[in-house]
Every structure is written in structure tokens, then in C-alpha cells.
N, C-alpha and C positions, 0 to 999 in steps of 0.2 A: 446290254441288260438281259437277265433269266427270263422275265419273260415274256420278251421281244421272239414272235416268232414267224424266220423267214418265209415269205409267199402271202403272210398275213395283211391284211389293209392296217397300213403303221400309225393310219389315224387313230385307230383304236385303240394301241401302245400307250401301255405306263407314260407319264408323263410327254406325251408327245400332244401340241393341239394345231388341227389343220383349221384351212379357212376354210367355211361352209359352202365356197357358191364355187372354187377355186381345188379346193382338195389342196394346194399349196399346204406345205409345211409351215405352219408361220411363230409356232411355240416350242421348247424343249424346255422341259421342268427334271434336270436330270442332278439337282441337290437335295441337300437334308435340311429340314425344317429344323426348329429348338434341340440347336447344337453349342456347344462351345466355341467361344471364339476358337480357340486353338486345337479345337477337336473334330478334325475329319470322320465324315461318316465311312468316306472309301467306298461308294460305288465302282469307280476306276480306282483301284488302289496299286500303285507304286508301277504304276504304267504312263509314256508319254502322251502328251495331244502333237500326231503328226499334223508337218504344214500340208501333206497327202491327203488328211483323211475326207472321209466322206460329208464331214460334218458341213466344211466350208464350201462345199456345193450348194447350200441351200440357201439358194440366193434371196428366197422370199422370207429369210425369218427374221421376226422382227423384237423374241424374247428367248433371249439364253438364258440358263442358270446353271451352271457348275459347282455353284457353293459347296464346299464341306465334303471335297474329291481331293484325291492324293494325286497328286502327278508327277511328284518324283522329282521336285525340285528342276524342272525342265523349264525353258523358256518359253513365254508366252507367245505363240507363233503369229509372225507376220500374217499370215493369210486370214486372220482374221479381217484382215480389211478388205477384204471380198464379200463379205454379208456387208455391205452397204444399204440395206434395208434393216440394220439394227435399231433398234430403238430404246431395248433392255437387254444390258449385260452385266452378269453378278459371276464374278468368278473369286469372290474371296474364300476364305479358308482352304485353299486348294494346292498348296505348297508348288505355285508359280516362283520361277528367281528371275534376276536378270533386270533388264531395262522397257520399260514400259513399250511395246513397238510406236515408232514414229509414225506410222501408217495410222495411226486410232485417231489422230487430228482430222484424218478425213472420213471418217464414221458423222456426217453430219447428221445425222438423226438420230444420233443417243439424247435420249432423257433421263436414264438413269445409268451410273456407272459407279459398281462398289469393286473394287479388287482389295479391298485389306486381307489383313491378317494374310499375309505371303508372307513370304521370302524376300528380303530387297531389293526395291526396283531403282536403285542409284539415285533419281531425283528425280522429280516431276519435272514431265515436258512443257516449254514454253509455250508451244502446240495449240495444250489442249484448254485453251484459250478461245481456239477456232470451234470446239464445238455448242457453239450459241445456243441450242434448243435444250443444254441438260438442264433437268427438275431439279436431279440431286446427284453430288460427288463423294464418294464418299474411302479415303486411301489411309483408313488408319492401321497403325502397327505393322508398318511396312519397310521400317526402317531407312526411312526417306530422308536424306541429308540436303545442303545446300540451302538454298532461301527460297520460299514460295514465289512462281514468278507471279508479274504483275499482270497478265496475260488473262487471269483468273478474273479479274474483276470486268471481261468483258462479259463472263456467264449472268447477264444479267435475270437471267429464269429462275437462279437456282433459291432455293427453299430451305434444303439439307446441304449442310457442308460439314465435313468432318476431317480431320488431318493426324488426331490425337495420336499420341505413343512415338513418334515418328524421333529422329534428330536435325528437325528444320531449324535453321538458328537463322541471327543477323534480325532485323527488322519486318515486321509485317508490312507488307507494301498501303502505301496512305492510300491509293486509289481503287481498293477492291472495295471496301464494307460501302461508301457512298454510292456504289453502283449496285448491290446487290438490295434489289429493292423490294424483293419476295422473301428474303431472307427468315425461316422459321426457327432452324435450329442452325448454330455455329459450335466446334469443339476444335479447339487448338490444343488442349492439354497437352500438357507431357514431351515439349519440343523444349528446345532450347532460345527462342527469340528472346531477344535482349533491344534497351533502349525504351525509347517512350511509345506510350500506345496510339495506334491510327490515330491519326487526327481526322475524322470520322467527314469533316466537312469540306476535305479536298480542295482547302485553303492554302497559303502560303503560312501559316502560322508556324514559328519556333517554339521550344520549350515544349515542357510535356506534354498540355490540352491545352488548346486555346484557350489564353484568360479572358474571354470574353462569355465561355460557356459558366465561368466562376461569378463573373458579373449577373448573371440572371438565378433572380431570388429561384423562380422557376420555368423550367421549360415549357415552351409553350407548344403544345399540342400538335399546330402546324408545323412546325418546328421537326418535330419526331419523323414527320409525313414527308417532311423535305430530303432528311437524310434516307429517308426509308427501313428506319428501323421499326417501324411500328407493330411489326406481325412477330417480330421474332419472338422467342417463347422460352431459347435455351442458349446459353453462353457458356462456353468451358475453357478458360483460357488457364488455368489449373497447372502449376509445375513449371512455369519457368523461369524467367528472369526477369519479368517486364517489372518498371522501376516508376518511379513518381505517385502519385494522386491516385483511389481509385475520382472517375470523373464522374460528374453527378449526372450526366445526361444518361449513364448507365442507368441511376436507380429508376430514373422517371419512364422505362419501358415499358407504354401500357399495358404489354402483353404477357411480358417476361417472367416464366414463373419458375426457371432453376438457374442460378448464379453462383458461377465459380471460378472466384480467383485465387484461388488456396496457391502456398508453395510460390510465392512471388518473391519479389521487393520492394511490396507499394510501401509505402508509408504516410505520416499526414493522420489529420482525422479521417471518421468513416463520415461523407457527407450525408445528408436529408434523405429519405429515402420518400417519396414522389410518388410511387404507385403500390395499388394494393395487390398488385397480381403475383407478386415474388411467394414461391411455398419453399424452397428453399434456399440458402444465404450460407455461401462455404468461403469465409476470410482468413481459416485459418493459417499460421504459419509465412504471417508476414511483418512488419515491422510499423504498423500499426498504433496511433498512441490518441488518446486524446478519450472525453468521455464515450459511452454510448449512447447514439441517438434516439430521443426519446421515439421517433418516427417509426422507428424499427418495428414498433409494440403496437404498432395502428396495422401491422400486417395481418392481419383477420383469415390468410389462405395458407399463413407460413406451418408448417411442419416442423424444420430443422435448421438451427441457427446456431453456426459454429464458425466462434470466433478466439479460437484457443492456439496456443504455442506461437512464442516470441513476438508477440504482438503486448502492446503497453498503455491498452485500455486502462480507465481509471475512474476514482468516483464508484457511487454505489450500484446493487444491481435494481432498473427503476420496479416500481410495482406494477406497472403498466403490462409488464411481460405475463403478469398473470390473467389478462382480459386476453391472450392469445390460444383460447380452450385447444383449438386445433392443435397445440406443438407436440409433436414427436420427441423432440431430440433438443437439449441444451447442453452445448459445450462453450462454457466460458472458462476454460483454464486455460494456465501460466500468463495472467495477468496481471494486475494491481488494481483490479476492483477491491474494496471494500467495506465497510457496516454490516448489516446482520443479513441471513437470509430469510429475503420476504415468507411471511405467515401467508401470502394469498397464494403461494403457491399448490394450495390444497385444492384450486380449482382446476388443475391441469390433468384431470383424471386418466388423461388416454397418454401422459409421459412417460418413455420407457427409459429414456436415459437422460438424467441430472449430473454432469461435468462439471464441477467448482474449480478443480484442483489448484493449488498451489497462485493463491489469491491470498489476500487480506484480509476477509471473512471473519466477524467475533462474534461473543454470544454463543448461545446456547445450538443444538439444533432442534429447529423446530419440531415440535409434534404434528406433522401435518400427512403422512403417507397412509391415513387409514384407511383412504377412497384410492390409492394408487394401486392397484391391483396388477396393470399393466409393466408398472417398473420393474428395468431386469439390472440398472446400472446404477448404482451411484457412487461417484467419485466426490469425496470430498479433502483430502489427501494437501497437505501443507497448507494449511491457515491457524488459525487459534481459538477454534471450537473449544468453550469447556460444558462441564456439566456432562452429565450420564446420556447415550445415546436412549432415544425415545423409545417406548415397546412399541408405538404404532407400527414400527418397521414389522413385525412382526403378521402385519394383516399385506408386504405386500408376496406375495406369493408366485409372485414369475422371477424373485430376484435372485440374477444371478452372481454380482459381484457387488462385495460392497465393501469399498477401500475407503476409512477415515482416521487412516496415520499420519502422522507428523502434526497432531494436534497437541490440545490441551483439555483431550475427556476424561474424566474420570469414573468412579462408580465399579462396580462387581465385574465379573465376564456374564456379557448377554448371552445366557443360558438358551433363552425365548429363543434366540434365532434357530436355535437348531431342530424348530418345526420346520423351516422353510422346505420345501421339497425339490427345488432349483439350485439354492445357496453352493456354486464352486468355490467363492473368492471372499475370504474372511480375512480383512489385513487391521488389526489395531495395532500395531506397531508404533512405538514411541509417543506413548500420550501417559496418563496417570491413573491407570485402572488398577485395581488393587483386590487382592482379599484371595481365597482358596477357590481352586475349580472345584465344585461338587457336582456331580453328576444324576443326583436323584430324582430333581425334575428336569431333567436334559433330557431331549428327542435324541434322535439317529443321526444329524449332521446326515441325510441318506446320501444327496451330492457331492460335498466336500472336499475339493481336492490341493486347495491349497489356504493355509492357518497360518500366519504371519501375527504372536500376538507379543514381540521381543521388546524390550527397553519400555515393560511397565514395574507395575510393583506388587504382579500374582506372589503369592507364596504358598507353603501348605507341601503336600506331597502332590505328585503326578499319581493320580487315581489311574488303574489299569483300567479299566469301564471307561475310560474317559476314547482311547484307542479304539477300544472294542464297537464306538460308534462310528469309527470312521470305515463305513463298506467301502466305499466308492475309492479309497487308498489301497484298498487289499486285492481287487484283483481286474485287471479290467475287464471287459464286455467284449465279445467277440466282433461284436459292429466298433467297436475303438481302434480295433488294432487292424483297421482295414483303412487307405488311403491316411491323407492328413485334414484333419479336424478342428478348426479353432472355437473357442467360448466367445459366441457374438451373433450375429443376425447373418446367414449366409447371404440371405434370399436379399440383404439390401448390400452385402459387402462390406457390413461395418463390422468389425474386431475390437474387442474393448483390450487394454493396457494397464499393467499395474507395474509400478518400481519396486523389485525385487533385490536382496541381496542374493547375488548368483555365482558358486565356486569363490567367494570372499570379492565380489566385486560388485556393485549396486549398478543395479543397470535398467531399462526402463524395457518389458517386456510389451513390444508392442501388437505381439499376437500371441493369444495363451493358449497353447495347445491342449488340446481335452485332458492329453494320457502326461503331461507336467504336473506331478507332485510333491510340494514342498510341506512340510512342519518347521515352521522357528519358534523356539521357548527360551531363547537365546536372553541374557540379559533382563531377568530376573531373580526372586528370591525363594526359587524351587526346592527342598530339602528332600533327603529321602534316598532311597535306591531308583532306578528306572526300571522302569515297568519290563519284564517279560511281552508284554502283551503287543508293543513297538515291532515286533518280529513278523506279526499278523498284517500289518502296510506293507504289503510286498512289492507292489506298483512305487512306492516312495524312492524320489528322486534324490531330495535331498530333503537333513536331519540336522539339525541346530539345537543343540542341549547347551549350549556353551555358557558361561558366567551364570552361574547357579551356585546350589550347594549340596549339589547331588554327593549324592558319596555311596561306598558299596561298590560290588564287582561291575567291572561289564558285565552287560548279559550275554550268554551265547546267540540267543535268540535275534540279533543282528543280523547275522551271519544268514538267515533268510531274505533278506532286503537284496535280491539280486539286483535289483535294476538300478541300486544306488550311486551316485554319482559324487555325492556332498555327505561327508561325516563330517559333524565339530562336536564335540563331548570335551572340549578345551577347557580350562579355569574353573572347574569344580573339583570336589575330595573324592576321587573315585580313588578306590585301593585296589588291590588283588593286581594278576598279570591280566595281559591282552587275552585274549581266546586264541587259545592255539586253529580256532575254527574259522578266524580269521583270513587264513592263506585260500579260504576259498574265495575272497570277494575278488568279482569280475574286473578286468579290464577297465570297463568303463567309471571307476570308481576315480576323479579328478583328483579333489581336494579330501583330504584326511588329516584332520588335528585331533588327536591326543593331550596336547601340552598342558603344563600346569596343574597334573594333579599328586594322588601320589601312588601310581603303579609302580608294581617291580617286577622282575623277572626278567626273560631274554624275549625280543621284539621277534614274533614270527617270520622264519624265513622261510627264502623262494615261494615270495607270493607278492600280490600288486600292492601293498602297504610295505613292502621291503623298496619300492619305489619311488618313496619320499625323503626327504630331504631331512637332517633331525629337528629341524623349526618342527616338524610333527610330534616330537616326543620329550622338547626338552624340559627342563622343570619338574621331572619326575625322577628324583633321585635312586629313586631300582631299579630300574632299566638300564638294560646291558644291550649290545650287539649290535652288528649294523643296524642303520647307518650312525649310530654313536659312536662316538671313540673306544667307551669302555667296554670292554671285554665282559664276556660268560665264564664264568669257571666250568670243569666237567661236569660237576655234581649238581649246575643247575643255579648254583650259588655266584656274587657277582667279585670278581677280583678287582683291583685296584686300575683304576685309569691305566692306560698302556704307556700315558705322555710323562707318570710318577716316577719318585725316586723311591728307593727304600729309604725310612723314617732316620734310620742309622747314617744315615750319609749325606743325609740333606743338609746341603749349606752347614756339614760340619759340624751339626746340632747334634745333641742326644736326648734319649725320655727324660733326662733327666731336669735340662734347660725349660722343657714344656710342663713340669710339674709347678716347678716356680712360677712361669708364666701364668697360668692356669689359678696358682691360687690368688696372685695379684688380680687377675682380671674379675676373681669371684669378690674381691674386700673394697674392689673400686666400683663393682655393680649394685651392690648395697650398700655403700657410701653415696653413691650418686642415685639410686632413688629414692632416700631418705630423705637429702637435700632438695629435691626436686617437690616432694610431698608436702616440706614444711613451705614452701615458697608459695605454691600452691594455695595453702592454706593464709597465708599473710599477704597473698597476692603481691609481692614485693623481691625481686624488683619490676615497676609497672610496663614497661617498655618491654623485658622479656616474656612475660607473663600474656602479655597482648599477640605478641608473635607465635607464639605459640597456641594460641587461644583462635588468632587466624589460621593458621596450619591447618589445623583438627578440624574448622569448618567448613574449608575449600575441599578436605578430604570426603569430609560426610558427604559433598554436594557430588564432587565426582563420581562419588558412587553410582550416581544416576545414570552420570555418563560414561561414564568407563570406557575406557573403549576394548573392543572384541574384535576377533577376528572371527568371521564369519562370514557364512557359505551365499 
């Protein structure tokens, strides 16, 4: 240490504490306080711990701390089992490797022992079993393989236990949890065990939980005290395989106030929930079915209740959940809940995020967010909302994503939102909104960085003003373009998720990076030239004009869009050639469609749009040059397919055979729609008249649907 200095009394050293009556060394505080798990602070950095050093002379100490030291991937030295007067050792985040030394079995007087966050220690020792006095264990994200021994459940002290992140597989041993009878906090997350869970009562029972625990309406008190679960407070068993039932002696923990079995195999209902002390309830992402318990809503301490992804909940959402003032966080999506969403949800003034997605849901949405001031999320994204979204949204003012596509809303573009002074994540996509964007009472959109509003039925022109509000697209913040960033709660580790069409592939974005900028206007009834003004989004990722009825040149003003990734301007009337200022788009430029309109001219060479395939260009009957078949003439003008014959030689024909042809096909085309008119009019005959009358309607309706290719 700097400043440690030789001759000096070392009691008085940085992080050094002696014993008062002894002058003994008996503390070393030589880590970093609120650090990263995986971020060393490097007091020692990229230097070894010799089994020489001075350190393990100090036979009276009885609290190390190395935390958050670099060591260089070296092995944790034997010689630590010479401080036999240990009591506390933390040597996580210290980039220790190698095998846990077999000597730390006889460290009998540790109480606490953290080494996570290393380098891999091949597997927990059978060992450390022997040392009885530890408080708390704690070996996460160490990359520890094999199966927990049983050895463990003799720590009957311990209080804290922790294993998360690890690759422990195979079974949790039956006989640990009924001996650990201090037990406060437990986290298994993130291994691999498989099979059914503890059978908690170190019975001889088969199958998954004793059916004897399913026989009791409720557990009884003494009951809890018997197995010694009663103090615990934290369960994380999160991520792995474990199968069957969740068990209901789980809910009934008097104490237990965060619960997570996310990322499993339970399946079954979610049984009775028993106590009130749960604040949060993490079930997502398991296989889950049956209604939701009405029990759940008597939690009066809960926060955050998510119960979303491949789970097969059903039935409505109760009203009950709105006597829960406390909750943070509702996630009930990819369910089959259904009926409307509750009106008393207006009492939940401290929720920051409302989860529906892709449920059963009908009716209107409610007007109920005027007191929500606090909401930053709501997802309500595949059900069958119709009706105009509410302006209350409008009052709430930390929102920052608000995705309700795949419905059935209708009504104008909510202009209103674009006071929001948060608002990144604007997705109406595929519902029934309709009518011209005007912009004259429209705010700045000031946050905006991703507008998803395709497969409605906008029409009118693209207002350039309309652009001119997106800042937040044009250029980013110099705090943006430093480390990585997502749109979400850092400080709790939740990320919000939106299903995006990405490079032509829909895909479910499950963290949204700040500096990700998309526009889709894809798949509506847009007319007009495009905006100049689109060249000023220079941050823009990707840009979806596609099935419209744009028409008019490109503009050059693309051609500033460096950072683009995603061009579609496909299946609209665009005329003129490409921009020869096009060979300047970058590299990272993926997907690029042109098709379907009607440019002409020669395709810009040697540049990264010379790099696609001609699905980018076809359908535009003037266009010449790779990668198309047909050739450029010199003059700029386009000559005849290269795969043609001359007109004089084909198949032995002459002008003269195509003149006759030519005029029969004119006496046969107004012969047959005169006949088609009068039929029409006589409606006769009825049988083709009908067929035809279906045609034209299936056509109108596809309109809706169409399909596009897009980014």
C-alpha cells in the first residue's frame, strides 16, 4: 500500500486493525467498497499472492478482505491455512483460478466465506461441509460445475447462502434445506439442476413434493418451524430446469419477501398464496396454466408481480390487484388472460410499468393514467383493444415506452403525446388509425427515438415539420456515445422490450439501446414526394417508406443518414434514377430495397448498394447495370436485355407478324370489355358475376394486409 510506511506502527495503516490489549494484527481491510461485481478496483493489480508472503505469518488474524484485487488469475494459495485464527475471509472479485485449496476444510472458525466472482474453481469441496461455524457462504459466478455436495447441509449456522450464476447441475441434495435452520437468504439462480425440488422434509417421499403437503388446506405454523424455514426472507432458484408443482409450502413463508422461480419447468396452477410478507413474485417464463389466484391481491407488501412468457394463465385480470397501492411493476404478458382492463386500476399511482402483452384483452382502453405520473412503461401489444387511445396518457410524464400494436385502435395520430418529455418508444403498428399527420399543434417528440406507426390507414402527405421534431434522431449526446446504454431502470436491472421489424426480420428486442433509431411509415396510404427534411435524422438506423404512394425523386438528402443500416422505399411511385450520391452510404448499411417503383437510369457503382442482390431493384423497368442483367448504353441511356435476340430473328418472326398480332389483341380488348360491362349491368350470368364480385373483395381487404418486405 502508498501509504504504508516502513518503521511506522502498522496499527495505524490504511486498513489495518490491531487488537487493543495485544497490539496483534487481527484485521486487514485491504478491498474496495461499492464496486462491480466484475470490476476490480486493483489495489494489487496483476501481481501474484505468494504462498511466501508475509501475509500468512499473521497468525492472529481473524478478518481478511481482498475483494475487488486483481491477482492475475493465480491460484489461491495453500498457505492460507495457516491463519487458523480466521474467522472472515472475502476474497471475491479478485481474479483467483484454479481449485478451491483442500486445506480451507480446516479453517474451523470461518463464519463468513465469499470468494465469487473468480475465475473457476472446478467444484465445490466435499470438505467444506467440515466447517460448522460459517454464518454465511457465499460462491457465486464462479463457474462451479458438478452437483452441490451433500456435506453442505451439515453448515447448520448458515443464514446466507448463495451459489447463483454457477454450472451446478444434477439434483439439489434432499438433505441440506431441512438442516439449515437459520437459513435468511437462499440463491441458486442460474445453474443448471434438474429434477424435482428438495423434498424439504427429509422424508422418504417419491414424486415431486410430498402429496401430503397438497393435502393441507394450509400449513400450519409449527409446521414452518419444524422444517426451519421460518426466517428465510429470499429465495432465488431462477434459471434452471427444476420441473413439477411450484409447492405451496413455498407461499406460506412467514417471512419471505422476494420469490423467484423464473426460467424453470414448473408447470400446474400457481397455488394459494399463505403469507403476506412476499414484495416480490418472479414466475415468469415457465409453463404455467390455470387461473390467477385470487390470494395473490391480498399481498398488501408486493411491489412486483411477473408472471409473463410461456406461461398459460387464464380467465380475467381480478380487480383485487387494484387494492395492491404498493405495486411497482405488472407483468402479465404472453398469457391468455382475458375481458377488459380493470377501471380501478387508477388507484395504482406509484406504477411504473403495466405489462399486458399479447393476452386476450378487449374493449376500449381505459382512461385511467391521469394520477400515473410515475409510469415509464406500458406494454399493451397483441390483444384486441379498439377505440382511440385515451389523452389521459398525456398527463403521464416519465413515459418512456409506449407499445399498443397489434391491436384493433383506431382514431387520428396522438398528436398530444408529443408533449411527453421522456416518450423514446412510440409503436402503433397494425391497428386502424387513420387520417393525415398535421403538425400544427404537435410538440417536439424532444426524446423520440424509435416511431413504429406501419399497417394503419395514415394518409395525406409526409409534412417535413413533421421530421424537423425529431432532435433526439439527429444527432446524439456526447454522454450516449460513451459505454452501453439501455432504455429501462438501470439502478433495478430491468430493460424494457419491444418486437421490432429488424433488417426484414421481426424480432423481439429485448434490450433497447439509447443510440437504436428506427422510423417505419411502412404500409400505409402516404402520397407525395419525401421529405428533404429525413436527411436531418442522422443518428437513424433504420427507415421504412415502403407500400405507400410516395412518388417523385429520391432525395439526395439520404445520403446524410450515415449511420443507416435499414433502407426500404420499396412498392411506392418513386421516378427519377438513384442519387449518384448514394456510393457514399457506409458499410454498415445491411438491408437496401428499392423494388417496385419506377426509377430509371444506371444503379451506382463501386459502392455498398452495388452489394445487393437485384431483389433490391427489381420492378423498376429503367434500371440498368449490375447487379441486373440489363446493360447501360454509353450515352447514359439503357439498351436491350444482354439474354435478347434482335426483333428480326426471333423465332423467325418479323415487324410485320407483330403488327397483325397487335391489332387483333386491340379488337379482342374492346370486344371483351364491352361484353364484360353489359354483364355487369344484367348481372347475368349469376355464378360468374359472383366470382368475380368475390375477387375484387378479397382484393380490397388484402390491401390491409399486404404483405411488405421490411426492415
Amino acid at each position: 500500500m502508498a501509504t504504508w510506511k516502513e518503521g511506522s506502527d502498522c496499527c495505524l495503516w490504511e486498513g489495518v486493525t490491531c487488537d487493543p490489549f495485544t497490539s496483534h494484527v487481527v484485521g486487514l481491510h485491504l478491498g474496495c467498497d461499492q464496486v462491480l461485481p466484475y470490476t476490480p478496483c486493483r489495489r494489487f493489480q496483476g501481481t501474484d499472492l505468494h504462498r511466501n508472503s508475509s501475509l500468512f505469518h499473521l497468525r492472529h488474524l481473524r478478518s481478511l478482505d481482498l475483494s475487488g484485487n486483481d491477482f492475475n488469475g493465480s491460484a489461491i494459495p495453500s498457505t492460507f491455512t495457516q491463519l487458523t485464527s480466521l474467522a472472515h475471509l472475502n476474497l471475491s472479485r479478485s481474479r483467483f483460478s484454479g481449485h478451491i485449496p483442500l486445506g480451507f476444510s480446516r479453517l474451523n472458525k470461518l463464519v463468513s466465506l465469499d470468494l465469487s466472482y473468480n475465475w473457476p474453481y472446478a467444484m465445490i469441496l466435499a470438505s467444506i461441509g467440515n466447517l460448522k461455524s460459517l454464518d454465511t457462504l457465499y460462491l457465486s459466478d464462479c463457474s462451479l460445475s458438478g452437483s452441490v455436495p451433500a456435506s453442505i447441509g451439515n453448515l447448520t449456522s448458515l443464514t446466507g447462502f448463495g451459489l447463483p450464476g454457477n454450472s451446478l447441475s444434477g439434483r439439489f441434495p434432499d438433505n441440506i434445506l431441512p438442516n439449515l435452520v437459520q437459513l435468511e437468504y437462499l440463491d441458486l439462480g442460474g445453474n443448471k439442476f434438474s429434477g424435482w425440488f428438495p423434498d424439504i422434509f427429509g422424508n422418504n417421499f417419491t414424486g415431486p413434493i410430498p402429496s401430503l403437503i397438497f393435502n393441507l388446506p394450509k400449513l400450519p405454523s409449527q409446521l414452518v418451524n419444524y422444517i426451519g424455514l421460518n426466517s428465510i426472507q429470499w429465495i432465488d432458484l431462477g434459471g434452471n430446469l427444476l420441473n413439477g408443482t411450484i409447492p405451496s409450502w413455498m407461499l406460506a413463508l412467514p417471512s419471505l419477501h422476494w420469490l423467484d422461480l423464473s426460467s424453470n419447468l414448473l408447470t400446474g396452477e400457481i397455488p394459494e398464496f399463505q403469507s403476506s410478507s412476499l414484495g416480490a413474485i418472479l414466475l415468469q417464463q415457465n409453463q404455467l396454466s390455470g387461473p390467477v389466484p385470487n390470494t395473490i391481491f391480498n399481498l398488501v407488501n408486493v411491489s412486483e408481480i411477473h408472471l409473463v412468457d410461456n406461461n398459460k394463465l387464464t380467465g380475467r385480470m381480478p380487480h383485487h390487484i387494484c387494492n395492491i397501492t404498493t405495486l411497482d411493476v405488472i407483468n402479465l404478458s404472453n398469457n391468455s388472460l382475458s375481458g377488459s382492463i380493470p377501471e380501478c386500476l387508477v388507484n395504482l399511482t406509484d406504477l411504473t410499468v403495466l405489462q399486458l402483452r399479447t393476452n386476450n384483452f378487449h374493449g376500449s382502453v381505459p382512461s385511467i393514467f391521469g394520477n400515473m405520473s410515475s409510469l415509464e412503461n406500458l406494454d399493451l401489444n397483441g390483444n384486441t383493444l379498439g377505440g382511440p387511445l385515451p389523452q389521459s396518457l398525456a398527463a403521464c410524464k416519465e413515459l418512456q415506452v409506449l407499445d399498443v400494436g397489434n391491436n384493433e385502435l383506431n382514431g387520428v395520430f396522438p398528436f398530444w403525446l408529443s408533449s411527453l418529455p421522456e416518450l423514446k418508444v412510440l409503436i402503433l403498428h397494425n391497428n386502424s388509425f387513420h387520417g393525415t399527420i398535421t403538425t400544427e399543434s404537435m410538440d417536439s417528440f424532444p426524446m423520440l427515438r424509435i416511431l413504429d406507426i406501419s399497417n394503419n390507414y395514415f394518409n395525406g402527405l409526409l409534412p417535413a415539420s413533421l421530421f424537423h421534431k425529431f432532435r433526439a434522431m439527429m444527432m446524439l449526446q456526447e454522454s450516449e456515445k460513451v459505454g452501453v446504454n439501455y432504455i429501462g431502470r438501470s439502478s433495478t436491472d430491468e430493460y424494457y422490450y419491444v418486437d421490432l421489424i429488424v433488417k426484414g426480420q421481426e424480432m423481439m428486442i429485448t434490450k433497447i439501446l439509447t443510440i437504436f433509431t428506427t422510423v417505419d411509415l411502412s404500409n400505409n396510404y402516404f402520397h407525395g414526394s419525401i421529405p428533404e427534411a429525413i436527411g436531418e435524422l442522422k443518428s437513424l438506423k433504420h427507415l421504412n417508406l415502403s407500400h405507400n404512394s410516395l412518388s417523385g425523386p429520391i432525395p439526395s438528402s439520404l445520403v446524410n443518414l450515415t449511420e443507416l443500416e435499414a433502407l426500404d422505399l420499396s412498392s411506392n411511385q418513386l421516378t427519377g434514377e438513384i442519387p449518384p450520391q448514394f456510393t457514399s452510404l457506409t458499410s454498415s448499411l445491411a438491408k437496401f430495397n428499392l423494388s417496385q417503383n419506377s426509377l430509371q437510369g444506371p444503379i451506382p457503382q463501386g459502392s455498398q448498394i452495388q452489394t445487393f442482390d437485384n431483389t433490391s431493384y427489381i420492378g423498376n423497368e429503367g434500371l440498368c447495370g449490375l447487379p441486373l442483367s440489363k446493360k447501360c448504353g454509353g450515352d447514359g441511356h439503357n439498351d436491350h436485355d444482354e439474354d435478347s435476340e434482335p426483333e428480326s430473328e426471333s423465332n423467325g418472326g418479323t415487324l410485320f407478324d407483330w403488327k397483325f398480332a397487335g391489332a387483333g389483341y386491340g379488337c379482342g380488348l374492346v370486344i371483351g370489355v364491352s361484353t364484360a360491362y353489359v354483364m355487369f349491368i344484367i348481372r347475368k350470368p349469376r355464378w360468374l358475376v359472383e366470382m368475380i364480385d368475390n375477387w375484387i373483395r378479397r382484393q380490397h381487404q388484402a390491401r390491409r394486409w399486404r404483405p411488405a418486405i421490411r426492415f
